[in-house]
Residue, then its C-alpha position, 0 to 999 in steps of 0.5 A: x838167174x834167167x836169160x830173161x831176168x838177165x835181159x831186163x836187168x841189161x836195159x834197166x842199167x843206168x850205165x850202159x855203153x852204146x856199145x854193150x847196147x849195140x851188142x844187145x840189139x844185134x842179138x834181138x835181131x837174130x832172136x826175131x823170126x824170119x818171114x817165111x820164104x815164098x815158094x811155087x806150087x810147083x815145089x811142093x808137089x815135088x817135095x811130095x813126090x819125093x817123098x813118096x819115092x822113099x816110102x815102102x807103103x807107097x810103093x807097094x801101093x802103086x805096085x798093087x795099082x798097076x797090076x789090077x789096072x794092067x790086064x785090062x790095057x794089055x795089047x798084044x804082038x806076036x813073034x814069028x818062031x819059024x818051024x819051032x815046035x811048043x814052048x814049053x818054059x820061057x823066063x826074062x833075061x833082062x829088060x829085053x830078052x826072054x829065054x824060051x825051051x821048046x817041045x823040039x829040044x831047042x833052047x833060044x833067045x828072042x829079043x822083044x824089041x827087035x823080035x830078033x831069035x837067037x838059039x843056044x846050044x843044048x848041053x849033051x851028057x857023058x855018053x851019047x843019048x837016042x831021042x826022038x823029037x816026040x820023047x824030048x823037050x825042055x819042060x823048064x828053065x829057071x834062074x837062081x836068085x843071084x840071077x848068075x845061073x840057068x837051069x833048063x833040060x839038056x840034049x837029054x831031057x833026063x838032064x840037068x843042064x846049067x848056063x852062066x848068065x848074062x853070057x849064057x856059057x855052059x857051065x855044067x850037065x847033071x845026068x845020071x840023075x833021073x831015068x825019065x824027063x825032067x819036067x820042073x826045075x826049083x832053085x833052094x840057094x844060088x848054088x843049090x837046084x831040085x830037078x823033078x821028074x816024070x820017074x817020080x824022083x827029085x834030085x837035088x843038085x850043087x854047083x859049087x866053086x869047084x865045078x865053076x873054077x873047072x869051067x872056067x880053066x877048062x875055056x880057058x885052054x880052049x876055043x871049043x866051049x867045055x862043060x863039066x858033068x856033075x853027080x846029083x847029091x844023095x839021090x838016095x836020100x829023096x824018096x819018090x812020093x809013095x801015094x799007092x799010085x803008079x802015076x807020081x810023077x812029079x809034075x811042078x815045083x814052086x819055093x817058099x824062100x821065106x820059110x825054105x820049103x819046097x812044094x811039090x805037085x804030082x800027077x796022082x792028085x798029091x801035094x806034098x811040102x819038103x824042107x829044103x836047104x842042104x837036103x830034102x826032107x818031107x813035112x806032109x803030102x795031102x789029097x788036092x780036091x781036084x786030081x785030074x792034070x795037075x800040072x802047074x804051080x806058083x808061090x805068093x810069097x807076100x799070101x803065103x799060099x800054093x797055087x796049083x793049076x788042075x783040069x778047070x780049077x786053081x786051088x789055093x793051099x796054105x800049108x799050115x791050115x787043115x785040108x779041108x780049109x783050101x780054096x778052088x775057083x773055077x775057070x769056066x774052060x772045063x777040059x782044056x787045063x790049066x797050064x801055067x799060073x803066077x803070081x805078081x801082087x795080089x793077082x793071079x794069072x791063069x793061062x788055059x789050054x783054050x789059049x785064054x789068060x785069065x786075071x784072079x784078084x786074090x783080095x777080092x777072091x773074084x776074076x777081073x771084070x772086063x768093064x771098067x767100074x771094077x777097075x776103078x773100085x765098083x762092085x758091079x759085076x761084069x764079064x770075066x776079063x780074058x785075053x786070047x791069044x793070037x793064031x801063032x804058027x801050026x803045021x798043016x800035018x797028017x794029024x791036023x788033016x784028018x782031025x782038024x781040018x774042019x775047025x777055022x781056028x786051033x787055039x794055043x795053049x799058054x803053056x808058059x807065061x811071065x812079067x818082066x822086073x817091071x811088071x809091064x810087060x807080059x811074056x805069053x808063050x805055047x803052042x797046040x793043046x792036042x800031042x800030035x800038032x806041031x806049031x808054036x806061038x809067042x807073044x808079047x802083053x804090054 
Protein backbone atom coordinates (compact mmCIF):
# COMPACT_ATOMS: atom_id res chain seq x y z
CA UNK A 1 0.00 0.00 0.00
CA UNK A 2 1.32 3.60 -0.81
CA UNK A 3 2.17 6.30 1.49
CA UNK A 4 -0.70 8.36 -0.11
CA UNK A 5 -3.16 5.38 -0.09
CA UNK A 6 -2.06 4.82 3.64
CA UNK A 7 -2.63 8.95 4.50
CA UNK A 8 -6.25 9.01 3.33
CA UNK A 9 -6.95 5.77 4.95
CA UNK A 10 -5.51 7.74 8.27
CA UNK A 11 -8.04 10.49 7.93
CA UNK A 12 -11.04 8.40 6.83
CA UNK A 13 -10.75 6.44 10.38
CA UNK A 14 -13.54 6.96 12.34
CA UNK A 15 -11.52 6.07 15.44
CA UNK A 16 -8.90 8.13 15.27
CA UNK A 17 -7.19 9.69 18.68
CA UNK A 18 -6.26 13.24 18.84
CA UNK A 19 -2.95 12.16 19.51
CA UNK A 20 -2.25 9.82 16.03
CA UNK A 21 -4.03 13.29 14.49
CA UNK A 22 -1.63 15.14 16.14
CA UNK A 23 1.14 13.25 14.96
CA UNK A 24 -0.14 13.14 11.50
CA UNK A 25 -0.12 17.13 11.55
CA UNK A 26 3.26 17.37 12.55
CA UNK A 27 4.45 15.18 9.72
CA UNK A 28 2.40 17.69 6.96
CA UNK A 29 4.07 20.32 8.70
CA UNK A 30 7.61 19.38 7.83
CA UNK A 31 6.47 17.78 4.38
CA UNK A 32 5.34 21.39 3.40
CA UNK A 33 7.95 23.58 1.41
CA UNK A 34 10.01 26.41 3.23
CA UNK A 35 9.58 29.91 1.58
CA UNK A 36 12.77 30.78 0.14
CA UNK A 37 15.18 32.60 2.08
CA UNK A 38 15.84 36.43 1.03
CA UNK A 39 19.26 37.04 0.27
CA UNK A 40 21.57 40.58 -1.11
CA UNK A 41 22.76 40.98 -4.38
CA UNK A 42 25.80 41.10 -2.69
CA UNK A 43 25.62 37.21 -1.95
CA UNK A 44 25.14 36.03 -5.11
CA UNK A 45 27.91 37.93 -6.81
CA UNK A 46 30.03 36.33 -4.21
CA UNK A 47 29.00 32.88 -4.61
CA UNK A 48 29.70 33.57 -8.36
CA UNK A 49 32.99 34.69 -7.66
CA UNK A 50 33.88 31.71 -5.82
CA UNK A 51 32.91 29.66 -7.91
CA UNK A 52 34.91 30.77 -10.54
CA UNK A 53 38.12 30.68 -8.51
CA UNK A 54 37.50 26.71 -8.35
CA UNK A 55 37.37 26.45 -12.08
CA UNK A 56 40.17 25.64 -14.52
CA UNK A 57 38.30 27.28 -17.70
CA UNK A 58 38.03 30.58 -15.86
CA UNK A 59 41.42 30.32 -14.96
CA UNK A 60 42.82 29.93 -17.86
CA UNK A 61 40.66 32.32 -19.38
CA UNK A 62 41.76 35.35 -17.17
CA UNK A 63 45.19 34.34 -17.55
CA UNK A 64 44.81 34.59 -21.42
CA UNK A 65 43.02 38.09 -20.73
CA UNK A 66 45.91 39.67 -18.86
CA UNK A 67 48.53 38.65 -20.99
CA UNK A 68 47.09 40.17 -24.15
CA UNK A 69 45.94 43.41 -22.30
CA UNK A 70 49.61 43.69 -20.21
CA UNK A 71 51.84 44.85 -22.73
CA UNK A 72 50.05 47.67 -23.87
CA UNK A 73 49.96 49.11 -19.85
CA UNK A 74 53.55 48.01 -19.03
CA UNK A 75 55.62 50.93 -17.77
CA UNK A 76 59.20 50.90 -17.07
CA UNK A 77 61.86 51.41 -14.03
CA UNK A 78 65.26 51.02 -14.41
CA UNK A 79 68.18 49.95 -12.33
CA UNK A 80 71.53 51.17 -11.88
CA UNK A 81 74.07 48.36 -12.32
CA UNK A 82 77.22 50.37 -11.64
CA UNK A 83 80.10 49.41 -14.17
CA UNK A 84 78.71 45.95 -14.62
CA UNK A 85 79.11 44.78 -18.34
CA UNK A 86 75.90 43.01 -20.66
CA UNK A 87 73.48 40.76 -18.82
CA UNK A 88 73.41 38.28 -20.63
CA UNK A 89 70.49 35.45 -18.61
CA UNK A 90 68.60 36.63 -15.86
CA UNK A 91 65.84 34.25 -14.11
CA UNK A 92 63.11 35.41 -11.00
CA UNK A 93 63.98 33.80 -7.65
CA UNK A 94 60.82 34.71 -5.82
CA UNK A 95 58.11 37.42 -6.11
CA UNK A 96 61.11 40.10 -5.51
CA UNK A 97 64.42 38.97 -6.55
CA UNK A 98 65.77 38.14 -9.88
CA UNK A 99 69.20 36.60 -10.52
CA UNK A 100 71.17 37.96 -13.42
CA UNK A 101 74.86 36.80 -15.20
CA UNK A 102 76.83 39.21 -17.07
CA UNK A 103 79.19 39.30 -19.96
CA UNK A 104 81.89 40.36 -17.15
CA UNK A 105 81.54 36.88 -15.43
CA UNK A 106 79.61 38.21 -12.64
CA UNK A 107 76.73 36.50 -11.06
CA UNK A 108 74.08 38.88 -8.72
CA UNK A 109 70.91 39.45 -7.19
CA UNK A 110 68.84 42.58 -7.65
CA UNK A 111 66.03 43.16 -5.48
CA UNK A 112 63.28 45.04 -7.66
CA UNK A 113 61.68 46.63 -4.71
CA UNK A 114 64.49 48.09 -3.01
CA UNK A 115 66.78 47.87 -6.30
CA UNK A 116 69.18 46.55 -3.86
CA UNK A 117 72.59 44.26 -6.04
CA UNK A 118 73.65 41.60 -4.12
CA UNK A 119 76.56 39.77 -5.95
CA UNK A 120 77.50 35.94 -5.58
CA UNK A 121 80.63 34.21 -5.89
CA UNK A 122 81.48 32.30 -9.06
CA UNK A 123 82.49 28.69 -8.58
CA UNK A 124 86.11 27.90 -10.09
CA UNK A 125 87.32 24.55 -11.39
CA UNK A 126 90.00 21.96 -10.13
CA UNK A 127 92.79 23.49 -11.67
CA UNK A 128 92.88 27.28 -12.06
CA UNK A 129 91.77 28.88 -15.51
CA UNK A 130 93.49 32.39 -17.71
CA UNK A 131 90.46 34.12 -18.83
CA UNK A 132 90.39 37.36 -19.99
CA UNK A 133 87.17 39.68 -19.46
CA UNK A 134 86.47 39.72 -23.29
CA UNK A 135 86.55 35.59 -23.45
CA UNK A 136 84.23 35.17 -20.48
CA UNK A 137 80.78 35.32 -19.55
CA UNK A 138 77.73 33.84 -17.95
CA UNK A 139 75.55 33.19 -21.18
CA UNK A 140 72.74 31.06 -18.90
CA UNK A 141 71.10 30.32 -15.83
CA UNK A 142 68.40 28.22 -15.44
CA UNK A 143 66.50 26.74 -12.34
CA UNK A 144 65.18 22.85 -12.25
CA UNK A 145 61.64 22.21 -11.68
CA UNK A 146 61.60 21.59 -8.16
CA UNK A 147 62.86 25.06 -8.01
CA UNK A 148 65.72 23.80 -5.34
CA UNK A 149 68.97 24.07 -7.96
CA UNK A 150 70.59 26.66 -10.11
CA UNK A 151 72.46 26.15 -13.04
CA UNK A 152 74.68 29.01 -14.60
CA UNK A 153 78.40 29.20 -15.87
CA UNK A 154 81.25 29.01 -13.58
CA UNK A 155 84.51 31.26 -13.13
CA UNK A 156 85.38 29.23 -16.28
CA UNK A 157 82.59 29.77 -18.44
CA UNK A 158 83.63 26.11 -20.04
CA UNK A 159 81.66 25.19 -16.50
CA UNK A 160 78.98 24.12 -15.12
CA UNK A 161 78.42 25.72 -12.05
CA UNK A 162 75.16 24.49 -9.72
CA UNK A 163 73.84 26.52 -6.43
CA UNK A 164 71.20 25.38 -3.84
CA UNK A 165 68.10 27.86 -3.78
CA UNK A 166 66.63 29.97 -1.90
CA UNK A 167 70.06 30.19 -0.19
CA UNK A 168 72.16 30.34 -3.35
CA UNK A 169 75.02 28.06 -1.51
CA UNK A 170 77.52 26.36 -4.22
CA UNK A 171 76.68 22.87 -4.47
CA UNK A 172 78.95 21.70 -7.05
CA UNK A 173 81.34 22.57 -10.80
CA UNK A 174 81.04 20.33 -13.65
CA UNK A 175 84.48 20.94 -15.80
CA UNK A 176 86.27 19.11 -17.81
CA UNK A 177 83.11 18.87 -19.87
CA UNK A 178 83.24 21.17 -22.93
CA UNK A 179 86.57 22.80 -24.07
CA UNK A 180 84.69 26.37 -25.24
CA UNK A 181 82.13 28.42 -23.39
CA UNK A 182 78.71 27.22 -22.36
CA UNK A 183 76.37 28.99 -23.91
CA UNK A 184 72.77 27.16 -22.84
CA UNK A 185 71.82 25.39 -20.17
CA UNK A 186 68.26 23.02 -19.94
CA UNK A 187 67.06 20.97 -16.93
CA UNK A 188 65.38 17.39 -18.33
CA UNK A 189 64.86 16.23 -14.38
CA UNK A 190 65.53 17.76 -10.89
CA UNK A 191 68.56 16.16 -11.00
CA UNK A 192 69.35 15.99 -14.51
CA UNK A 193 71.09 19.47 -16.46
CA UNK A 194 72.26 19.80 -20.57
CA UNK A 195 74.97 22.13 -21.04
CA UNK A 196 75.78 23.39 -24.71
CA UNK A 197 78.55 24.79 -25.92
CA UNK A 198 80.09 26.92 -28.50
CA UNK A 199 82.63 23.26 -29.02
CA UNK A 200 79.34 22.03 -30.81
CA UNK A 201 78.81 19.43 -27.83
CA UNK A 202 76.00 18.90 -25.15
CA UNK A 203 76.93 17.48 -21.88
CA UNK A 204 74.40 15.88 -19.85
CA UNK A 205 75.18 16.31 -16.13
CA UNK A 206 73.69 14.36 -12.47
CA UNK A 207 73.38 16.08 -9.35
CA UNK A 208 72.48 13.28 -7.36
CA UNK A 209 72.37 12.51 -3.51
CA UNK A 210 75.49 11.76 -3.29
CA UNK A 211 77.28 15.16 -4.69
CA UNK A 212 74.17 16.82 -2.43
CA UNK A 213 75.42 14.75 1.15
CA UNK A 214 79.03 15.67 0.10
CA UNK A 215 78.12 19.08 0.12
CA UNK A 216 76.30 19.24 2.83
CA UNK A 217 79.30 17.42 5.11
CA UNK A 218 81.56 19.26 3.46
CA UNK A 219 79.77 22.87 5.28
CA UNK A 220 79.35 21.32 7.73
CA UNK A 221 83.11 21.05 8.91
CA UNK A 222 83.80 24.27 7.43
CA UNK A 223 83.36 27.93 7.71
CA UNK A 224 84.82 28.45 4.11
CA UNK A 225 81.86 27.35 1.55
CA UNK A 226 83.09 23.91 -0.04
CA UNK A 227 81.75 22.57 -3.40
CA UNK A 228 82.08 19.32 -5.04
CA UNK A 229 83.45 18.67 -8.87
CA UNK A 230 81.59 16.31 -10.85
CA UNK A 231 82.24 14.53 -14.32
CA UNK A 232 79.86 14.94 -17.08
CA UNK A 233 77.89 11.67 -17.67
CA UNK A 234 78.87 9.85 -20.88
CA UNK A 235 79.89 12.75 -22.91
CA UNK A 236 80.72 10.31 -25.32
CA UNK A 237 77.76 8.98 -25.90
CA UNK A 238 76.12 12.83 -27.37
CA UNK A 239 77.62 13.40 -30.83
CA UNK A 240 78.04 17.03 -31.93
CA UNK A 241 75.62 17.87 -34.60
CA UNK A 242 77.53 16.84 -38.09
CA UNK A 243 75.79 19.16 -40.60
CA UNK A 244 79.12 19.42 -42.92
CA UNK A 245 79.63 23.00 -41.39
CA UNK A 246 82.40 23.92 -38.97
CA UNK A 247 80.11 26.56 -37.34
CA UNK A 248 77.72 23.93 -35.10
CA UNK A 249 78.04 25.54 -32.00
CA UNK A 250 75.27 25.09 -29.91
CA UNK A 251 73.58 28.43 -29.63
CA UNK A 252 70.22 27.53 -27.17
CA UNK A 253 68.38 24.67 -25.65
CA UNK A 254 64.54 24.80 -24.87
CA UNK A 255 62.54 21.44 -23.08
CA UNK A 256 59.32 19.86 -23.98
CA UNK A 257 58.81 18.13 -20.48
CA UNK A 258 55.55 16.80 -21.97
CA UNK A 259 56.93 14.57 -24.53
CA UNK A 260 61.03 14.63 -22.84
CA UNK A 261 62.38 16.05 -25.87
CA UNK A 262 64.93 18.51 -26.11
CA UNK A 263 65.50 21.08 -28.80
CA UNK A 264 68.52 22.26 -29.97
CA UNK A 265 69.60 25.30 -32.14
CA UNK A 266 72.98 25.69 -33.60
CA UNK A 267 74.65 28.69 -35.45
CA UNK A 268 74.98 26.60 -38.93
CA UNK A 269 70.99 27.29 -39.44
CA UNK A 270 70.07 23.77 -37.83
CA UNK A 271 67.36 22.71 -35.60
CA UNK A 272 67.73 19.46 -34.04
CA UNK A 273 65.42 17.34 -31.41
CA UNK A 274 66.85 14.87 -28.92
CA UNK A 275 65.03 12.50 -26.48
CA UNK A 276 65.94 13.48 -23.16
CA UNK A 277 65.38 11.45 -19.96
CA UNK A 278 68.66 9.49 -18.37
CA UNK A 279 70.45 10.12 -22.07
CA UNK A 280 70.52 11.81 -25.06
CA UNK A 281 69.44 10.57 -28.32
CA UNK A 282 68.79 12.03 -31.63
CA UNK A 283 65.36 12.19 -33.48
CA UNK A 284 65.82 14.77 -36.51
CA UNK A 285 68.00 17.68 -37.44
CA UNK A 286 66.19 20.03 -39.94
CA UNK A 287 67.32 23.34 -42.15
CA UNK A 288 65.62 26.55 -40.63
CA UNK A 289 64.46 28.76 -43.34
CA UNK A 290 66.48 31.59 -41.95
CA UNK A 291 70.22 30.53 -41.12
CA UNK A 292 71.73 34.02 -40.05
CA UNK A 293 71.99 34.41 -35.86
CA UNK A 294 70.35 32.04 -34.66
CA UNK A 295 70.43 32.62 -31.28
CA UNK A 296 67.82 32.15 -28.98
CA UNK A 297 64.84 29.48 -28.45
CA UNK A 298 61.52 29.04 -26.51
CA UNK A 299 58.94 26.01 -26.01
CA UNK A 300 54.80 26.76 -25.80
CA UNK A 301 53.99 23.90 -24.13
CA UNK A 302 50.15 24.47 -24.02
CA UNK A 303 51.25 25.30 -28.83
CA UNK A 304 53.50 22.34 -28.79
CA UNK A 305 55.70 24.43 -30.87
CA UNK A 306 59.87 25.99 -31.02
CA UNK A 307 60.29 29.47 -31.24
CA UNK A 308 63.52 30.25 -32.68
CA UNK A 309 64.89 33.67 -32.92
CA UNK A 310 66.99 34.64 -36.15
CA UNK A 311 68.46 37.72 -37.63
CA UNK A 312 64.80 39.45 -38.28
CA UNK A 313 62.30 36.67 -38.13
CA UNK A 314 60.76 34.11 -35.40
CA UNK A 315 60.07 30.81 -36.86
CA UNK A 316 57.69 28.52 -35.28
CA UNK A 317 58.66 24.63 -35.61
CA UNK A 318 56.31 21.71 -34.75
CA UNK A 319 58.47 19.00 -34.73
CA UNK A 320 55.82 16.32 -36.10
CA UNK A 321 54.91 18.30 -39.16
CA UNK A 322 56.84 18.14 -42.43
CA UNK A 323 59.51 21.25 -42.75
CA UNK A 324 58.04 23.10 -45.23
CA UNK A 325 54.83 23.64 -42.93
CA UNK A 326 57.10 26.14 -40.36
CA UNK A 327 55.86 29.41 -40.01
CA UNK A 328 58.05 32.78 -39.75
CA UNK A 329 56.99 36.59 -38.88
CA UNK A 330 58.99 39.16 -39.63
CA UNK A 331 60.14 41.67 -37.09
CA UNK A 332 60.67 44.79 -38.90
CA UNK A 333 64.36 45.30 -37.50
CA UNK A 334 66.38 43.77 -40.06
CA UNK A 335 70.30 43.49 -38.94
CA UNK A 336 69.69 43.97 -35.33
CA UNK A 337 68.64 40.28 -34.22
CA UNK A 338 66.42 38.65 -32.34
CA UNK A 339 67.96 37.97 -28.99
CA UNK A 340 65.47 36.46 -26.58
CA UNK A 341 62.04 35.31 -27.00
CA UNK A 342 59.34 33.55 -24.73
CA UNK A 343 56.50 32.19 -24.21
CA UNK A 344 53.51 33.24 -21.48
CA UNK A 345 50.02 32.28 -22.63
CA UNK A 346 49.36 32.66 -26.38
CA UNK A 347 51.73 35.60 -26.67
CA UNK A 348 55.39 35.75 -27.63
CA UNK A 349 57.64 38.22 -26.40
CA UNK A 350 60.45 39.32 -28.74
CA UNK A 351 63.32 41.26 -27.34
CA UNK A 352 65.50 42.99 -30.45
CA UNK A 353 69.23 43.85 -30.74
CA UNK A 354 67.50 47.71 -31.20
CA UNK A 355 66.54 47.44 -27.70
CA UNK A 356 62.60 46.86 -28.61
CA UNK A 357 60.22 44.29 -26.99
CA UNK A 358 57.82 43.20 -29.31
CA UNK A 359 54.48 41.47 -28.36
CA UNK A 360 53.12 38.11 -31.14
CA UNK A 361 49.70 36.79 -30.51
CA UNK A 362 49.88 33.33 -31.69
CA UNK A 363 46.04 32.88 -31.95
CA UNK A 364 45.77 35.53 -34.10
CA UNK A 365 49.05 34.75 -35.72
CA UNK A 366 49.70 39.03 -35.77
CA UNK A 367 51.67 41.50 -33.43
CA UNK A 368 49.79 43.47 -30.93
CA UNK A 369 48.37 46.68 -31.97
CA UNK A 370 49.34 49.84 -30.17
CA UNK A 371 45.69 51.01 -30.17
CA UNK A 372 43.40 50.23 -27.92
CA UNK A 373 40.31 48.67 -30.26
CA UNK A 374 42.52 45.23 -30.85
CA UNK A 375 43.11 45.16 -27.09
CA UNK A 376 39.55 44.89 -26.49
CA UNK A 377 38.73 42.47 -29.40
CA UNK A 378 38.62 44.80 -32.92
CA UNK A 379 39.94 43.73 -35.98
CA UNK A 380 41.48 47.25 -37.03
CA UNK A 381 44.83 47.13 -37.67
CA UNK A 382 47.28 49.72 -36.27
CA UNK A 383 51.02 50.07 -35.21
CA UNK A 384 52.85 47.04 -34.02
CA UNK A 385 53.11 47.82 -30.28
CA UNK A 386 56.63 48.06 -29.13
CA UNK A 387 58.48 49.02 -26.07
CA UNK A 388 61.84 50.60 -25.94
CA UNK A 389 64.18 50.39 -23.42
CA UNK A 390 65.79 52.86 -21.48
CA UNK A 391 69.68 54.39 -22.02
CA UNK A 392 70.95 51.87 -19.39
CA UNK A 393 74.47 52.93 -18.42
CA UNK A 394 77.72 52.75 -21.52
CA UNK A 395 81.21 53.55 -20.81
CA UNK A 396 82.55 56.32 -23.04
CA UNK A 397 85.50 54.09 -24.08
CA UNK A 398 87.94 54.07 -27.22
CA UNK A 399 85.81 52.03 -29.35
CA UNK A 400 82.58 54.25 -28.55
CA UNK A 401 84.84 57.61 -29.31
CA UNK A 402 86.17 56.79 -32.48
CA UNK A 403 82.64 54.61 -34.00
CA UNK A 404 80.05 56.15 -32.06
CA UNK A 405 80.47 59.19 -30.63
CA UNK A 406 78.55 60.91 -33.41
CA UNK A 407 75.10 59.08 -32.61
CA UNK A 408 72.83 60.72 -29.56
CA UNK A 409 71.69 57.29 -28.41
CA UNK A 410 73.35 53.29 -28.51
CA UNK A 411 70.43 51.44 -27.98
CA UNK A 412 70.59 48.03 -25.72
CA UNK A 413 69.76 44.87 -26.84
CA UNK A 414 67.40 42.84 -24.79
CA UNK A 415 69.63 40.10 -24.39
CA UNK A 416 67.37 38.51 -21.81
CA UNK A 417 64.00 39.05 -20.41
CA UNK A 418 61.39 37.07 -18.26
CA UNK A 419 57.76 37.21 -16.35
CA UNK A 420 57.69 36.57 -12.79
CA UNK A 421 54.96 33.63 -11.31
CA UNK A 422 52.39 36.07 -11.78
CA UNK A 423 52.70 37.21 -15.15
CA UNK A 424 52.92 40.87 -14.14
CA UNK A 425 55.80 41.92 -13.88
CA UNK A 426 58.15 41.82 -16.78
CA UNK A 427 62.30 41.59 -16.20
CA UNK A 428 64.18 43.18 -19.19
CA UNK A 429 67.78 43.06 -19.07
CA UNK A 430 71.15 43.58 -21.73
CA UNK A 431 73.37 45.53 -22.60
CA UNK A 432 75.15 47.48 -26.14
CA UNK A 433 74.67 45.15 -29.38
CA UNK A 434 78.35 46.12 -30.99
CA UNK A 435 81.20 43.39 -29.09
CA UNK A 436 83.57 46.26 -28.10
CA UNK A 437 81.17 48.70 -25.87
CA UNK A 438 80.73 48.15 -22.43
CA UNK A 439 77.44 49.10 -20.55
CA UNK A 440 74.72 47.53 -19.32
CA UNK A 441 71.07 47.90 -18.86
CA UNK A 442 68.21 46.25 -16.59
CA UNK A 443 64.77 47.32 -15.97
CA UNK A 444 61.51 46.41 -14.69
CA UNK A 445 57.76 46.17 -16.75
CA UNK A 446 54.88 46.15 -14.72
Amino acid sequence: MTRRAVSRKRRAAPGAGPGEQADWDHVAQKRRKAPPEKKSMVFYLKTRELKAQDDPSYHRLLRGCAAQALPGILKEREFQLGTLNKVFASQWLNHRQVVCGTKCNTLFVVDVQTSQITKIPVLKDREPVNTTPQSCGIHAIEINPSRTLLATGGDNPNSLAVYRLPTLDPVCVGDEGHNDWIFSIAWISDTLVVSGSRDGSMALWEINDEVLNKCNFQHSHSRVPVYAHIYHKALKDIPKESSNSSNCKVRALAFNSRKKELGAVSLDGYFHLWTAEYTLAKLLSTKLPYCRENVCLAYGLEWSVYAVGSQAHVSFLDPRQPPENTRSVYCREQGSGIRSVSFYEHIITVGTGQGSLLFYDIRAQRFLDDCTGYLNGSKSKGEALKLTTGKGWLNHNDMWRNYFSDLDCCPNAVYTHCYDSSGTKLFVAGGPLPTGLHGNYAGLWS
